[in-house]
Residue, then its C-alpha position, 0 to 999 in steps of 0.5 A: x285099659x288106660x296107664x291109671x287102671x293099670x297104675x292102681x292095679x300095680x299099688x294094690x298089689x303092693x299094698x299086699x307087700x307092705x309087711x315085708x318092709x313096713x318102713x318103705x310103703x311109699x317105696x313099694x307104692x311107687x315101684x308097683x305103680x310104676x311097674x303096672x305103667x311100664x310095659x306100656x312104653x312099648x307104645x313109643x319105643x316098639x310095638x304096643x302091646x307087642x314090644x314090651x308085653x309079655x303075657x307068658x313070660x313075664x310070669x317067669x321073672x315076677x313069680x320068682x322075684x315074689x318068692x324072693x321077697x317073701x323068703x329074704x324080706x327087705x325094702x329091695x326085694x319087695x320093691x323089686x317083687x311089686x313092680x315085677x308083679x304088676x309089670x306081669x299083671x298088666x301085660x296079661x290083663x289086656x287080653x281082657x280089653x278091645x283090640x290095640x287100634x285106635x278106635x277100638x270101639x270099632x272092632x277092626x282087629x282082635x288082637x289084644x296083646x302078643x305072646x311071645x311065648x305063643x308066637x301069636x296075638x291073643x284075642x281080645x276078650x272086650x270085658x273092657x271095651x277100650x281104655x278110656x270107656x266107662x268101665x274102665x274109669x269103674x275099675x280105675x275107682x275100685x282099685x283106688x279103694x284098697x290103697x286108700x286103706x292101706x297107704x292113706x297120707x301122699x300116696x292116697x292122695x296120688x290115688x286120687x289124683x290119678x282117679x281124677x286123671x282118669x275121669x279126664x281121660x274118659x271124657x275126652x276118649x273118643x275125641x283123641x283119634x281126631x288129634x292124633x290124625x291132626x298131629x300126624x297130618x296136619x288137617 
């Protein structure tokens, strides 16, 4: 799913989290936001969806870290529970996605992201047939819905933003494999 589906997944989690700590609803917004984009930096820095994914695992840190926050509520707590939450959500969700190839509307791979917990890549289920597609830009919208409601003001404004990145990102999908063949040969 494309970094803005999974940025609006992580904000509606936290909207559920605002009557932990009302004065930071910004805060939480943002840690969820952040905390459903985060795993994808293992694009860069490892293996994507491998590196930094843990579908299993990470389960047992953000459950915790939920249980935490409702127990001892405050603005650290439930921060630290939105982005945990979303963080795990996000690495489980794109087993719902294509394959991690760069044209996966090609089919060449199942894998869809790395358990560690299994040793092994777990299938992708091609509920989403690749970020970027058509119903991924339907999911980006429909989550973009209840932060609207519940935050309004800037970070409603930042839901909208990213809907419209989304957009963009839709309609170009198909053509970044040939520029990122070009970059990294020249032709």
């Amino acid at each position: 799913m494309m970094a803005t589906t999974h940025a609006l997944v992580g904000v509606t989690l936290a909207a559920a989290f605002v009557p932990l700590a009302p004065e930071s609803a910004s805060l939480l917004a943002l840690a969820g936001g952040v905390g459903g984009t985060a795993p994808d930096v293992d694009t860069v820095v490892g293996t994507h969806r491998k590196t930094l994914h843990f579908p299993a695992l990470g389960w047992v840190v953000a459950l915790p870290a939920v249980a935490i926050a409702v127990l001892a509520p405050g603005p650290a707590t439930a921060a630290a529970a939105c982005f945990l939450l979303a963080a795990a959500v996000h690495s489980l969700s794109d087993v719902l996605e294509g394959g991690r190839e760069l044209r996966p509307w090609e089919r060449t791979t199942d894998r869809a992201v790395y358990c560690h917990l299994c040793r092994r890549w777990l299938t992708a289920r091609r509920l989403v047939r690749y970020d970027g597609s058509p119903e991924d830009l339907l999911l980006t919208a429909v989550f973009a819905v209840p932060p609207l409601l519940a935050f309004g003001g800037s970070v409603g404004a930042g839901c909208l933003a990213l809907v419209a990145l989304g957009a963009g990102y839709t309609l170009v999908r198909k053509r970044v494999p040939a520029l990122v063949e070009f970059a990294n040969t020249g032709r």
